[in-house]
MMTF fields as JSON, N, C-alpha, C and O atoms, coordinates in Angstrom:
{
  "mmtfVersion": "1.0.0",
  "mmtfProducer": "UNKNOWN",
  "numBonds": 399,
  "numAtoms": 400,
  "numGroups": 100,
  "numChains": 1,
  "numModels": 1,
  "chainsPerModel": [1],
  "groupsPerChain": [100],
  "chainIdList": ["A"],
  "bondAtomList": [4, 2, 8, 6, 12, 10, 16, 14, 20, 18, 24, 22, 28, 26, 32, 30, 36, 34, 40, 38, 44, 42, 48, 46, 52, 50, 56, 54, 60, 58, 64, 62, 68, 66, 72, 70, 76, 74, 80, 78, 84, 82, 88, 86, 92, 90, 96, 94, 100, 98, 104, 102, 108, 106, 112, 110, 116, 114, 120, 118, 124, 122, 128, 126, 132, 130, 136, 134, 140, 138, 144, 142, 148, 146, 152, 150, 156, 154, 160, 158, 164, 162, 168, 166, 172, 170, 176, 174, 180, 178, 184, 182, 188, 186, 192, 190, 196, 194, 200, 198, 204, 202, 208, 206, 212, 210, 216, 214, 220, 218, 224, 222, 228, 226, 232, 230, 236, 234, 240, 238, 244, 242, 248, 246, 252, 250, 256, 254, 260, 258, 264, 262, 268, 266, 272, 270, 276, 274, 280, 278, 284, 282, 288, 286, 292, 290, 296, 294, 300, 298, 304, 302, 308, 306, 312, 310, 316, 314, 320, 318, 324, 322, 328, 326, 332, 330, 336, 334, 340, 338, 344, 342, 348, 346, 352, 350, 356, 354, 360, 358, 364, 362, 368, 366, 372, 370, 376, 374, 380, 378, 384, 382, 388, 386, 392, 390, 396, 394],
  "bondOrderList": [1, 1, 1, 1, 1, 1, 1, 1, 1, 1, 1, 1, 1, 1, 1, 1, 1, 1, 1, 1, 1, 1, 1, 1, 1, 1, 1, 1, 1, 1, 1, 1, 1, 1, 1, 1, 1, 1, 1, 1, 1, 1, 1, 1, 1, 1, 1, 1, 1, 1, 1, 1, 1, 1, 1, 1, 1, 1, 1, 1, 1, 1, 1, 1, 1, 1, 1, 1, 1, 1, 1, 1, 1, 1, 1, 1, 1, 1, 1, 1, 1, 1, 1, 1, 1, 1, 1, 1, 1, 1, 1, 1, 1, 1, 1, 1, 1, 1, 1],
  "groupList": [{"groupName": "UNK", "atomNameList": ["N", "CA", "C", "O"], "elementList": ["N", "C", "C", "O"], "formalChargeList": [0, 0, 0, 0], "bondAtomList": [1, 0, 2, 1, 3, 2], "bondOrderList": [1, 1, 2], "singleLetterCode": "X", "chemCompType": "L-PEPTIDE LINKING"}],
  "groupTypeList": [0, 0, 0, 0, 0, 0, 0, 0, 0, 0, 0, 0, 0, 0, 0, 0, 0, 0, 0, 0, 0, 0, 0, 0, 0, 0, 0, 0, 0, 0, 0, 0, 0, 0, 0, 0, 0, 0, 0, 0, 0, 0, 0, 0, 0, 0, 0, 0, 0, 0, 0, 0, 0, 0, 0, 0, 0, 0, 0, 0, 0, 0, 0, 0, 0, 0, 0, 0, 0, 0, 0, 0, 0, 0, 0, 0, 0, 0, 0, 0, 0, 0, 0, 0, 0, 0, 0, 0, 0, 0, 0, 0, 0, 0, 0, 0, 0, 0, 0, 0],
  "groupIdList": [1, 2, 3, 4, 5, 6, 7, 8, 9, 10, 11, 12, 13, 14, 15, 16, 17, 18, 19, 20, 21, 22, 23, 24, 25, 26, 27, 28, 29, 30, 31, 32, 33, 34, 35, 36, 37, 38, 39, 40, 41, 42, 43, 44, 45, 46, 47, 48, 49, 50, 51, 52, 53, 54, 55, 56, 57, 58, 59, 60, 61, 62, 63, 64, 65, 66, 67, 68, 69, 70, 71, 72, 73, 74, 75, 76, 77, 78, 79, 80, 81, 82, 83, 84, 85, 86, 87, 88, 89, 90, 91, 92, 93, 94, 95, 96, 97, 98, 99, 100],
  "secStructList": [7, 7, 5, 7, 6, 6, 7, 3, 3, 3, 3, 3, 3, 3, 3, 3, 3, 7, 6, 6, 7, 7, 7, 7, 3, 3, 3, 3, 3, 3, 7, 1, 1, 1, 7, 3, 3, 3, 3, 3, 3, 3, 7, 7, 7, 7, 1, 1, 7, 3, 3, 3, 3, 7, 7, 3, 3, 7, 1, 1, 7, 5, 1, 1, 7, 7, 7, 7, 7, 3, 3, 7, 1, 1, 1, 7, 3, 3, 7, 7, 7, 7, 3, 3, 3, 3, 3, 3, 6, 6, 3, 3, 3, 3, 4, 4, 4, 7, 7, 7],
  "xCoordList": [-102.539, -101.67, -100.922, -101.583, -99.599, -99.083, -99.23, -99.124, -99.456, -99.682, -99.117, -99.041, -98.343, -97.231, -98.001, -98.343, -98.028, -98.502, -98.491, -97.359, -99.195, -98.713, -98.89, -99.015, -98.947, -98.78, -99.775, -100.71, -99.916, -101.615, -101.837, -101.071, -103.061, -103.105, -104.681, -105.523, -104.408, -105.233, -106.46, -106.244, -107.536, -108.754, -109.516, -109.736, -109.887, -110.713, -111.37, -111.169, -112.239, -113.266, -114.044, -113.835, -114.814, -115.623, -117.111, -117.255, -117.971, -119.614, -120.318, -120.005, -121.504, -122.88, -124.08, -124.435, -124.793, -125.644, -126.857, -126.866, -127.693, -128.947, -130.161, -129.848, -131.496, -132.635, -132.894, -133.029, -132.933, -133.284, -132.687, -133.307, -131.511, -130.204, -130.046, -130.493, -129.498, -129.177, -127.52, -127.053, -126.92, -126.467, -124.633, -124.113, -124.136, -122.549, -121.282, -121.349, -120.766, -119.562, -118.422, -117.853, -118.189, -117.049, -116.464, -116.832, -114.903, -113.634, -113.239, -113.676, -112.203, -112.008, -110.829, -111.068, -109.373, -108.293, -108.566, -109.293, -108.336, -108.577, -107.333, -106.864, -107.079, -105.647, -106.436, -107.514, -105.814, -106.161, -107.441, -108.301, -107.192, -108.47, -109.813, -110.762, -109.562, -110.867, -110.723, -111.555, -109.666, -109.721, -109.323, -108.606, -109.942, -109.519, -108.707, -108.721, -107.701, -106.584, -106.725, -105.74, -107.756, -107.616, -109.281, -109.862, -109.845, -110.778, -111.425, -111.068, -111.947, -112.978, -114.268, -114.865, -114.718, -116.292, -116.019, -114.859, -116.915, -117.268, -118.511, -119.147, -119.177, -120.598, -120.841, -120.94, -120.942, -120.66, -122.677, -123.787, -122.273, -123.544, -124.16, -125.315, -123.572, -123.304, -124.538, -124.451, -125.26, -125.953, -125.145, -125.465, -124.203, -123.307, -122.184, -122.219, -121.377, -119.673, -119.209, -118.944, -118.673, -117.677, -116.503, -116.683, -114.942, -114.055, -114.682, -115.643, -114.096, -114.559, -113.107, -112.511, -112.537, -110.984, -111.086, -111.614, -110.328, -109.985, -109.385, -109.693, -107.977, -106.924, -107.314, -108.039, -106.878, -106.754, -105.367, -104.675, -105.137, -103.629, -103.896, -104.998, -103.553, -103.219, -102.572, -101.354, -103.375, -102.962, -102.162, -101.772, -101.942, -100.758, -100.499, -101.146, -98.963, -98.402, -98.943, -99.049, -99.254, -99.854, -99.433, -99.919, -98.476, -98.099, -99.594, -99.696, -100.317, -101.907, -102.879, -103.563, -102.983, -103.958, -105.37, -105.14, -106.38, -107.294, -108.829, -109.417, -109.001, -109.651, -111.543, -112.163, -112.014, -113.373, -114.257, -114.021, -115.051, -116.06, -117.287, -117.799, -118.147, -119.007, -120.187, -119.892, -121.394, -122.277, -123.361, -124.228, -123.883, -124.93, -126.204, -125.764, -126.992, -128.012, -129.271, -129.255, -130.233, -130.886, -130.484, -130.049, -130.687, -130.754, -129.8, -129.457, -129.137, -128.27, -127.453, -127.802, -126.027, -125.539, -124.255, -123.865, -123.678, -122.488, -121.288, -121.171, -120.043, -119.037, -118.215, -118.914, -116.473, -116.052, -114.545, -114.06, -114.309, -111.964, -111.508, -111.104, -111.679, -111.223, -109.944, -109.207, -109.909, -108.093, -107.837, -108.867, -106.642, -105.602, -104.363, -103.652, -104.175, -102.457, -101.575, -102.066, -100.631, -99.972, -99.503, -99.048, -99.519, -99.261, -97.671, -97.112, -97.031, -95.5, -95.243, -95.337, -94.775, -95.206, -94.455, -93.509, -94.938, -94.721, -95.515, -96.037, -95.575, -96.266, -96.83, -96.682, -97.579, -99.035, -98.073, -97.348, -98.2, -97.725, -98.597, -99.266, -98.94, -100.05, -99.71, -98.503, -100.264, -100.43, -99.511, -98.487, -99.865, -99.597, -97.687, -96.943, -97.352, -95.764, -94.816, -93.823, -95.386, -94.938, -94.356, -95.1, -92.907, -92.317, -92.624, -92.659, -92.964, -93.171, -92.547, -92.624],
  "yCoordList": [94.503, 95.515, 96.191, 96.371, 96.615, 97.339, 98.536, 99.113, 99.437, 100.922, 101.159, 100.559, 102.365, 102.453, 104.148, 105.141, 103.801, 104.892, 106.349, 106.635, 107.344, 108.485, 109.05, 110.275, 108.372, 108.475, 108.806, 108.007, 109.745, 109.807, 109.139, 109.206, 108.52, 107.249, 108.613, 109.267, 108.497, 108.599, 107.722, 106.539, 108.063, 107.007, 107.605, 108.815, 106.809, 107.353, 106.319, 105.11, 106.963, 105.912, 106.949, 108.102, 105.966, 106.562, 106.247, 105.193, 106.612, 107.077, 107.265, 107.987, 106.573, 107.394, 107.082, 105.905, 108.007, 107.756, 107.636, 108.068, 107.082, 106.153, 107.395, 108.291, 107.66, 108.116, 107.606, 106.484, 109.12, 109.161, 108.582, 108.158, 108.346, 107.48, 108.555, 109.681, 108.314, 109.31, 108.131, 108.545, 107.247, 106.827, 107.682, 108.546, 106.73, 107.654, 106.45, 105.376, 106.686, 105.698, 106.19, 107.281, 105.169, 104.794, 104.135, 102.983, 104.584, 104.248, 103.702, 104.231, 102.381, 102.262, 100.816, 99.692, 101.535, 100.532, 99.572, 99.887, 98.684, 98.227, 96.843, 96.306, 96.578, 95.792, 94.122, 93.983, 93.23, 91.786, 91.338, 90.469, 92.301, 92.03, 93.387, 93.844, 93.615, 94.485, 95.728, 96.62, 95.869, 97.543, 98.642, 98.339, 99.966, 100.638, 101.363, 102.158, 101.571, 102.057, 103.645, 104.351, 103.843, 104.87, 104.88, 103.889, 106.228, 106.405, 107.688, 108.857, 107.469, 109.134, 108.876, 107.851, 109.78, 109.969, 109.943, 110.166, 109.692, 110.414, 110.309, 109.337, 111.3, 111.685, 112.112, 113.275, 110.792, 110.624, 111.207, 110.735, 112.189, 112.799, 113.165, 113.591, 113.062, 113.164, 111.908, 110.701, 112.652, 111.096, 110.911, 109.875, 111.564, 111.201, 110.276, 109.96, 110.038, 109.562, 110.108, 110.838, 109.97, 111.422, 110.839, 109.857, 111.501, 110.968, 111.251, 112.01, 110.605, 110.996, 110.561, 109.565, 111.749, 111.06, 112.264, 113.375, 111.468, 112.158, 111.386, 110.195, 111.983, 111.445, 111.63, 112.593, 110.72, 110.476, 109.757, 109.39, 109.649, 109.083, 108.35, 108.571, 107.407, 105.974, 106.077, 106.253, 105.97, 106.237, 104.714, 104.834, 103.803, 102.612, 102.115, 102.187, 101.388, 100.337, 98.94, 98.376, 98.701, 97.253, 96.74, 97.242, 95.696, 94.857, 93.877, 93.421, 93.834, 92.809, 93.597, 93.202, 94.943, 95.497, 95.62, 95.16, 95.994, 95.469, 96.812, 97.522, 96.681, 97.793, 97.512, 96.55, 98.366, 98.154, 99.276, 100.458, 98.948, 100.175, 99.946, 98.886, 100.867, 100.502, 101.329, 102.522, 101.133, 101.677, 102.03, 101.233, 103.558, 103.524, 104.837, 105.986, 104.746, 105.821, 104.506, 103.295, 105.279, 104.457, 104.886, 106.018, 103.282, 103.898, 102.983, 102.073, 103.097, 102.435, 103.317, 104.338, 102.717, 103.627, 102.806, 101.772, 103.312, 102.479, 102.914, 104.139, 102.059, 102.407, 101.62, 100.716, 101.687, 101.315, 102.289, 103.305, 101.23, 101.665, 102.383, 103.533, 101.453, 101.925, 101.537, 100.65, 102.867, 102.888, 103.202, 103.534, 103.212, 103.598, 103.497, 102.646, 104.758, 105.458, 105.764, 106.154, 105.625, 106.127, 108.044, 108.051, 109.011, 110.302, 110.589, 110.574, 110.762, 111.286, 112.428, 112.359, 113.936, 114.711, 114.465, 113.852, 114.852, 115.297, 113.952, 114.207, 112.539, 111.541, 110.948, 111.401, 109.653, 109.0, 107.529, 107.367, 106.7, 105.265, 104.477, 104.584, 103.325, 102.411, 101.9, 101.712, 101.664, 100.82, 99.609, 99.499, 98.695, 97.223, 97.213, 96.349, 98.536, 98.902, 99.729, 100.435, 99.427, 100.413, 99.065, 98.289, 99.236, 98.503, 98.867, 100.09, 98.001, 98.605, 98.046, 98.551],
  "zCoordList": [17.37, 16.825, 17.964, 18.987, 17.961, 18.602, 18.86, 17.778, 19.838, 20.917, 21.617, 22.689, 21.218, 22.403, 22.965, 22.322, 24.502, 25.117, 24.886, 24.497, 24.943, 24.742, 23.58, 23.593, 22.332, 21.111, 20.42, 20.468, 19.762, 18.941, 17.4, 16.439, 17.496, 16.714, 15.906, 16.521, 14.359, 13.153, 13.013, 12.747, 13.133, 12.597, 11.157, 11.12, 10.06, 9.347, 8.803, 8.92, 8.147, 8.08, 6.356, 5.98, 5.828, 5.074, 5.035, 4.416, 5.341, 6.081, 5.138, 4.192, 5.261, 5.014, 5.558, 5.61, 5.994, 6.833, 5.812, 4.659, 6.349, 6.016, 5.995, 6.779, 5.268, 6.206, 7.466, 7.955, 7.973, 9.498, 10.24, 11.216, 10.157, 11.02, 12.241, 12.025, 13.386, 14.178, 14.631, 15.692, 14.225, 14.675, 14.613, 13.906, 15.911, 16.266, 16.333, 16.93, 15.977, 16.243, 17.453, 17.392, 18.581, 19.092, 18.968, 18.736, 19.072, 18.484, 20.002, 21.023, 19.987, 21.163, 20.858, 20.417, 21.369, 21.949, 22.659, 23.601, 22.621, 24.022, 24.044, 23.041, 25.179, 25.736, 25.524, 24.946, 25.987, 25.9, 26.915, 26.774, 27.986, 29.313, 28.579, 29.217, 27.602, 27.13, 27.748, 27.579, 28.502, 29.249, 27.991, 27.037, 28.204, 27.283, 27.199, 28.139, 26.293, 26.381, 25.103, 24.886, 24.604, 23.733, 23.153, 22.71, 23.28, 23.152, 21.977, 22.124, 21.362, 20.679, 20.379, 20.709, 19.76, 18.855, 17.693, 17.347, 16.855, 15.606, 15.206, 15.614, 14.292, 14.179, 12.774, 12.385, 11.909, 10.705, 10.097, 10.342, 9.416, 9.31, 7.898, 7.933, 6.704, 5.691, 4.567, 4.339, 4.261, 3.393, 2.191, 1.608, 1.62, 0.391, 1.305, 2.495, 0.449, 1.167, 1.068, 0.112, 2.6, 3.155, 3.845, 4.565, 3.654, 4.481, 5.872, 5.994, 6.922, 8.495, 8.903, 8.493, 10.023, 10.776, 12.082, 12.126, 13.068, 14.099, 14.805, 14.748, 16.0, 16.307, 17.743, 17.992, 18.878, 20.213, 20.245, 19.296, 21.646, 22.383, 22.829, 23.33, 23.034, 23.995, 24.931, 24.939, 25.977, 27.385, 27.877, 29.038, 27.486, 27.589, 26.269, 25.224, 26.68, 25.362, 25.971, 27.061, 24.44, 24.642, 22.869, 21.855, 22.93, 21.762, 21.017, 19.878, 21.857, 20.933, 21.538, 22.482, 20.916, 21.413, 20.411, 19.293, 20.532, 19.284, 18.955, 19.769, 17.564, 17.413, 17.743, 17.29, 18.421, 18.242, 17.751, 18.0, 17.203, 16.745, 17.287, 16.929, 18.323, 18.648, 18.003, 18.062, 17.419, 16.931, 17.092, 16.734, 17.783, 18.721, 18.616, 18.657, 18.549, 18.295, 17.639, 17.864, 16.824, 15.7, 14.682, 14.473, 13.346, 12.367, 11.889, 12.645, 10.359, 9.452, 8.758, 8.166, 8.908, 7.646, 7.046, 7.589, 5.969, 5.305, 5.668, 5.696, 6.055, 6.369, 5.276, 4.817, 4.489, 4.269, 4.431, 4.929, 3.687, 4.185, 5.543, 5.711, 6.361, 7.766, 7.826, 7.394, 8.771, 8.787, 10.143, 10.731, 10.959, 11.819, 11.559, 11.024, 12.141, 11.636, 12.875, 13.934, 12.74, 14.267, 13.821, 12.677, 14.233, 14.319, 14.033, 15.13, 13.323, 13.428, 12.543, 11.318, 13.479, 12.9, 10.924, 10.43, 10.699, 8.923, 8.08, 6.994, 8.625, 7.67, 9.248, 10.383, 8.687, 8.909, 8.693, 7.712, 9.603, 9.669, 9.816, 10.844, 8.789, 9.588, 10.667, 10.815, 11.327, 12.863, 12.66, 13.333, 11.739, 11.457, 11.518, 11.982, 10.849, 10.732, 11.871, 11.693, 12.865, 13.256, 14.744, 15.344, 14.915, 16.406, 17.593, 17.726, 18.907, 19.769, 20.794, 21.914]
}
């Protein structure tokens, strides 16, 4: 997907955490050599389903850049409808639409 530097990119996700889960998700850009180009947290904590979102910048443009979620603590939980958005103030662009 295309990232153009500078720019703050939308993540959301919808969560639920498991009994006794302690687990956290990282969000993470990253370019064709795996370097990372855009980074956050999230700390999906909720045992119902809950929206979860929060926005970071991309510190480079990169035209095939690629999403990872890394998943870390103990424990299990459910994720579905993940998203990324590119930031423009007044609306929300998916990633997939957007020229770079």
């Amino acid at each position: 997907m295309g990232i153009k530097k500078g720019m703050t990119y939308h993540f959301s996700v919808l969560a639920r955490q498991l009994e006794s889960s302690t687990l956290k998700i990282r969000i993470e850009l990253v370019n064709p050599k795996g370097e990372v180009i855009g980074t956050t947290n999230l700390n999906p904590e909720a045992k119902e389903w809950k929206k979860y979102s929060v926005n970071f910048v991309a510190t480079a443009t990169e035209p095939k850049a690629k999403l990872n979620l890394w998943f870390e603590g103990k424990g299990s939980f459910d994720i579905d409808m993940i998203s990324l958005s590119l930031m423009i103030p007044g609306k929300t662009v998916p990633v997939d639409c957007v020229p770079i």
